[in-house]
C-alpha positions, -999 to +999 in steps of 0.1 A: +624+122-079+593+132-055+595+158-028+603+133+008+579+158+031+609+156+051+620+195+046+654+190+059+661+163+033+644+180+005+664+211+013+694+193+011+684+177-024+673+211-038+708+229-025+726+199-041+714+206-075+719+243-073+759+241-058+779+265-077+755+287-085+753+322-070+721+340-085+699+318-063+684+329-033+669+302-008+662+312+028+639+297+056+613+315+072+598+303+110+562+308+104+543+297+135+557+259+149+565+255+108+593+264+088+589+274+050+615+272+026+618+295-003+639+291-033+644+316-067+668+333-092+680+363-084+665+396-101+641+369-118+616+373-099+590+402-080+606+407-051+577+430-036+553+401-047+572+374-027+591+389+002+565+417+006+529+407-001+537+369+004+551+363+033+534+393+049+497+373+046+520+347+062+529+364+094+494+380+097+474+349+093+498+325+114+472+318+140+445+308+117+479+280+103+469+246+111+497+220+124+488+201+099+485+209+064+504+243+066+510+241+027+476+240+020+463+263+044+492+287+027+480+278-005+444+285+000+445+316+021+483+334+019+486+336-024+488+373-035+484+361-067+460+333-087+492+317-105+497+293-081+509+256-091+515+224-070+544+202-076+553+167-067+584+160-084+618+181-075+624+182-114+597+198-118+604+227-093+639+231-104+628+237-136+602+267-130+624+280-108+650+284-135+621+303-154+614+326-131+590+309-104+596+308-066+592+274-051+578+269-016+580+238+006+571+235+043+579+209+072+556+176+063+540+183+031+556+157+003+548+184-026+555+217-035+541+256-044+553+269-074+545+308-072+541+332-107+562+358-098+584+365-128+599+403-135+619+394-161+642+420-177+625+433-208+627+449-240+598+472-244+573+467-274+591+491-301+584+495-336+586+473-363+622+477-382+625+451-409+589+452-418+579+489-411+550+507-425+535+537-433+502+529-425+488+504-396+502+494-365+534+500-356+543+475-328+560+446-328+574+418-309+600+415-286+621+386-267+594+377-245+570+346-256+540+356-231+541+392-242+543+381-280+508+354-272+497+389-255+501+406-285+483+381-307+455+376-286+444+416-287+438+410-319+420+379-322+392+379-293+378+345-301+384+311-279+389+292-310+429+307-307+444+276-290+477+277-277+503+242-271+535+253-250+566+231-257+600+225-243+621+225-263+664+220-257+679+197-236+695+224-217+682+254-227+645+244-218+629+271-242+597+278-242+581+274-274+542+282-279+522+272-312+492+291-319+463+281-341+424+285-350+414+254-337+380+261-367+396+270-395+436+250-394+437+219-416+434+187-400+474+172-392+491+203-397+493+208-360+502+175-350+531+175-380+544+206-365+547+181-328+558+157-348+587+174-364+598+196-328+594+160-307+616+142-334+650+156-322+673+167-290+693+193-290+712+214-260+699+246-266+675+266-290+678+305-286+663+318-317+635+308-340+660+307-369+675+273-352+642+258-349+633+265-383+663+251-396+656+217-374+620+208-386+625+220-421+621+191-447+644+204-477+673+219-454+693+224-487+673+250-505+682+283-505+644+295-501+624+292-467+600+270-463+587+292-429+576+328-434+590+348-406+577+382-394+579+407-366+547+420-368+518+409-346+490+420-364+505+396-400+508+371-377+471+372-364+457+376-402+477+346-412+462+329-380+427+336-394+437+323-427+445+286-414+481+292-412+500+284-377+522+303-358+555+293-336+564+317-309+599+305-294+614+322-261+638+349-264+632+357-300+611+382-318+610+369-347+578+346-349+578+316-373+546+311-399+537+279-418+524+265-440+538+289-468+543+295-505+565+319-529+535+340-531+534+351-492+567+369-493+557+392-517+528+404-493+535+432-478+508+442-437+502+473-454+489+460-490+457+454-467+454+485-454+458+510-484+436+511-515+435+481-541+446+496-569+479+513-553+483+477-539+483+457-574+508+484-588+533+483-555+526+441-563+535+439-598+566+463-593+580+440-563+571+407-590+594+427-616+620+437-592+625+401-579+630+387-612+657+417-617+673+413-587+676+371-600+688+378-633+700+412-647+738+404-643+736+373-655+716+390-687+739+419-692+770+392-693+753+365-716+740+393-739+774+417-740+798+387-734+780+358-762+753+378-781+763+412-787+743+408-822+713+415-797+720+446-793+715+479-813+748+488-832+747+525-812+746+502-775+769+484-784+795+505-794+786+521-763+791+494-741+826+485-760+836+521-755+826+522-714+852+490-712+884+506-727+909+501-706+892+476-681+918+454-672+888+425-664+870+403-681+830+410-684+820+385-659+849+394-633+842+431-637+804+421-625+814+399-597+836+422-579+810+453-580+784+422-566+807+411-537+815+450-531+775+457-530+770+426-510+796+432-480+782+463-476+751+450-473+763+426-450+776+457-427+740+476-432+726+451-416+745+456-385+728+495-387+689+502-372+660+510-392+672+521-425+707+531-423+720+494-436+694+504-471+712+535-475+745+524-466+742+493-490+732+516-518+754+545-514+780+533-502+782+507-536+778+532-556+802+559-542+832+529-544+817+519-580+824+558-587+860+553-573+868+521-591+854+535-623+873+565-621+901+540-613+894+528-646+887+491-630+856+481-640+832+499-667+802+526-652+776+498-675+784+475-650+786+502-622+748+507-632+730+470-639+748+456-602+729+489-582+696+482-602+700+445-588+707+455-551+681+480-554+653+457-571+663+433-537+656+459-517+621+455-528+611+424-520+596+423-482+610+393-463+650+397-460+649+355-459+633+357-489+659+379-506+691+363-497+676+330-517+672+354-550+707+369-538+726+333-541+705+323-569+717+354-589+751+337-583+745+304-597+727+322-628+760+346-631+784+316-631+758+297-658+760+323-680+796+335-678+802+297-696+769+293-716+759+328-722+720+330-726+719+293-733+734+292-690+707+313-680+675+301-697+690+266-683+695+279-648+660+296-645+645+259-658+661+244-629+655+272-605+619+269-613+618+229-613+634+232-580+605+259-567+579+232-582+592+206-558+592+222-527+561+223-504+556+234-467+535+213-443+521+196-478+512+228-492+531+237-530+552+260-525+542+277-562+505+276-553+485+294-567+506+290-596+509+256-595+475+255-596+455+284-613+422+270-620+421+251-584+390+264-560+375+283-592+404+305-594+401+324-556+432+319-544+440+345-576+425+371-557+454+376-532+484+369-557+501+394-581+472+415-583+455+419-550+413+426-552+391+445-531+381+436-496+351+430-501+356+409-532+385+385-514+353+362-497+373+332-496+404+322-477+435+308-492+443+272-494+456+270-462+423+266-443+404+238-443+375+228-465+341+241-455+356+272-436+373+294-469+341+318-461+356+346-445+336+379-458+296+375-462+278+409-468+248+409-438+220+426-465+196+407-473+202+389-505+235+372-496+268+384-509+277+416-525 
């Protein structure tokens, strides 16, 4: 529906749509022989910007206003501020006033001015809690979208950073910006990522966790097929590596794609310490996720189906730790799990990290009581705290919880089957990984893959190399831009 030019009717419309709700503010100011209508959410807005500065110009240049044309006149020569937008549609108002805006209309003028004045209530940029760091920066992002582009663009000073903005929820109306390298992105991916966010309708998005869930292709895997992170400077290396980045409203949490098993074992600070200390922290987070995945199962196919296995001495040992246990094996090691695991579920609640020292300690302070309970055995006490502290490890929290509930399904295998369960359930946990792929990317690259590009995408994997030896880009970028270090002496590269 277009703005009439008739105020009066316009008004009326506008008053309509807003009845019943009492955080807006809309009042009519006599400026000259016109009348200009303002309307705005309460404590949404600058109020010194639009009822000081604003409106102020107004009364001082109201003998320059022409009769006709006031709107533009105001436009042109009464804006404290360059964000100024017309509108023509009252949709259109309504729905940047709702965002913050202040809407102007005057007597005879069949469009509208949209003023920038936001002062949205804000968190302040804080530090990084689920991905902190010794070393390198320590901000991260917050609820607010434009503040989170902000942060992104101090980092990356080139106008090859493009930007889309979306809407996204029927009701809702979140924003929701994706950010690219318009040189270095693979042709389609951006367009997919359209595709996918354009391909449903839903009331309300509020977190990036909901959108990720909605454009997701295999919604039934337990791993993520977007790499989340808090951390503004990840964000823009991944940006310079070809990847993409989702920014959604109200959530600091921004979404990166495409992805593959071997991003969530990279930590921002493996680029910012020395190589060596890098490959070593690498291989021990490698090591611990394969623990965390299958030491309980292990222990109960081994003690439970192939005690032969084991030394004669361990063995006795392990039959001697179990006397009086009123359990069987596998129920002794489910109960410590679901212990360690609620209280993990309450750390989580904690900042920084309390919930890490509260899932630890606290499991092993009630596996102390129920062993000195004689309820389950201090062996099993031991091998479920070396899985929740090998999960600990592994960077991404998303990407933990999949190892978490695979442990599960490997546990329940190998309580039946023994080893037999668990070599069978890592086959299929691996066939599943081999199947997956995020915005047509393998998810196992460069695995999947080894001898692909000559090997380079290697150089950023389980072992990390030198700065100056990682030249290329990964597979995400797009051929004839995987340059990305060239040493300026003469004679070309180091």
């Amino acid at each position: 529906m277009t703005f009439s030019g008739c105020l009066d009717a316009d008004i009326q419309t506008i008053e309509k749509r807003f009845a019943g709700c009492a955080d807006i503010v809309s009042r009519t100011v006599h400026v000259g022989e016109s009348r200009l209508y303002l309307v705005y959410v309460d404590s949404m807005i600058d109020r010194d910007l639009v009822e000081g500065e604003f409106i102020k110009n107004m009364m001082y240049g109201v003998e320059k206003m022409p009769k006709e044309d006031a709107l533009g006149y105001v436009k042109d020569d009464c804006m404290p501020t360059a964000g100024v937008n017309v509108v023509r549609t009252v949709e259109e108002g309504i729905d940047l006033v709702l965002g913050g805006d202040t809407l102007a209309l005057m007597d005879g003028c069949a469009w509208g001015l949209v003023i920038s004045s936001k002062k949205l209530p804000l968190r302040g940029v804080q530090t990084a809690e689920t991905e902190a760091t010794l070393r390198g920066p320590k901000d991260s992002f917050t609820e607010s979208m434009r503040v989170n582009t902000v942060l992104i663009r101090r980092r990356i000073r080139d106008t090859n950073l493009k930007t889309i903005q979306k809407k996204v929820g029927r009701r809702s109306r979140t924003d929701v910006t994706i950010l690219y390298m318009e040189d270095i992105v693979r042709p389609g991916i951006v367009a997919e990522v359209e595709r996918r966010m354009d391909a449903f309708e839903i009331d309300g998005i509020f977190d990036s966790g909901s959108l990720e869930q909605l454009i997701e292709k295999k919604w039934y895997s337990p791993f993520p097929q977007f790499q989340s992170t808090e951390r503004p400077d990840k964000t823009a290396s991944a940006l310079l590596e070809g990847r993409v980045a989702v920014v959604v409203d109200n959530s600091p949490m921004v979404l990166l794609l495409p992805t593959t098993l071997n991003c969530f074992f990279q930590a921002s600070d493996d680029y910012y310490n020395r190589w060596g200390t890098v490959c070593f922290v690498r291989v021990l987070r490698y090591i611990a996720a394969i623990l965390a995945m299958i030491l309980p199962a292990l222990y109960i196919g081994v003690a439970c189906y192939h005690p032969d296995m084991l030394p004669t001495n361990l063995e006795l040992s392990f039959a001697a730790s179990r006397y009086g246990v009123p359990f069987p094996m596998p129920v002794e090691v489910l109960l410590m799990e679901l212990a360690f695991e609620l209280l993990r579920e309450a750390g989580i609640r904690l900042p920084g990290p309390m919930g890490s020292a509260l899932g630890i300690v606290g499991g092993l302070i009630i596996g102390q009581a129920a062993v000195d309970a004689n309820i389950v055995s201090p062996i099993v006490v031991i091998v479920v705290a070396l899985t929740a502290l090998a999960s600990f490890t592994i960077p991404n929290e998303g990407f933990a919880s999949a190892f978490r509930l695979v442990k599960f399904y490997l546990i329940f295998l190998s309580t039946f089957l023994g080893l037999y369960g668990l070599v069978l359930g890592i086959i299929t946990v691996f066939i599943h990984l081999a199947s997956l792929e995020s915005f047509g990317i393998p998810y196992l690259m460069p695995f999947a893959a080894v001898h692909a590009e000559h090997s380079r995408d290697m150089q950023d994997s389980i072992v990390r190399k030198p700065l100056f030896m990682m030249k290329k880009r990964p597979i995400f970028a797009r051929g004839g831009q995987r340059t990305r270090y060239r040493k300026k002496e003469k004679g070309g590269d180091r």
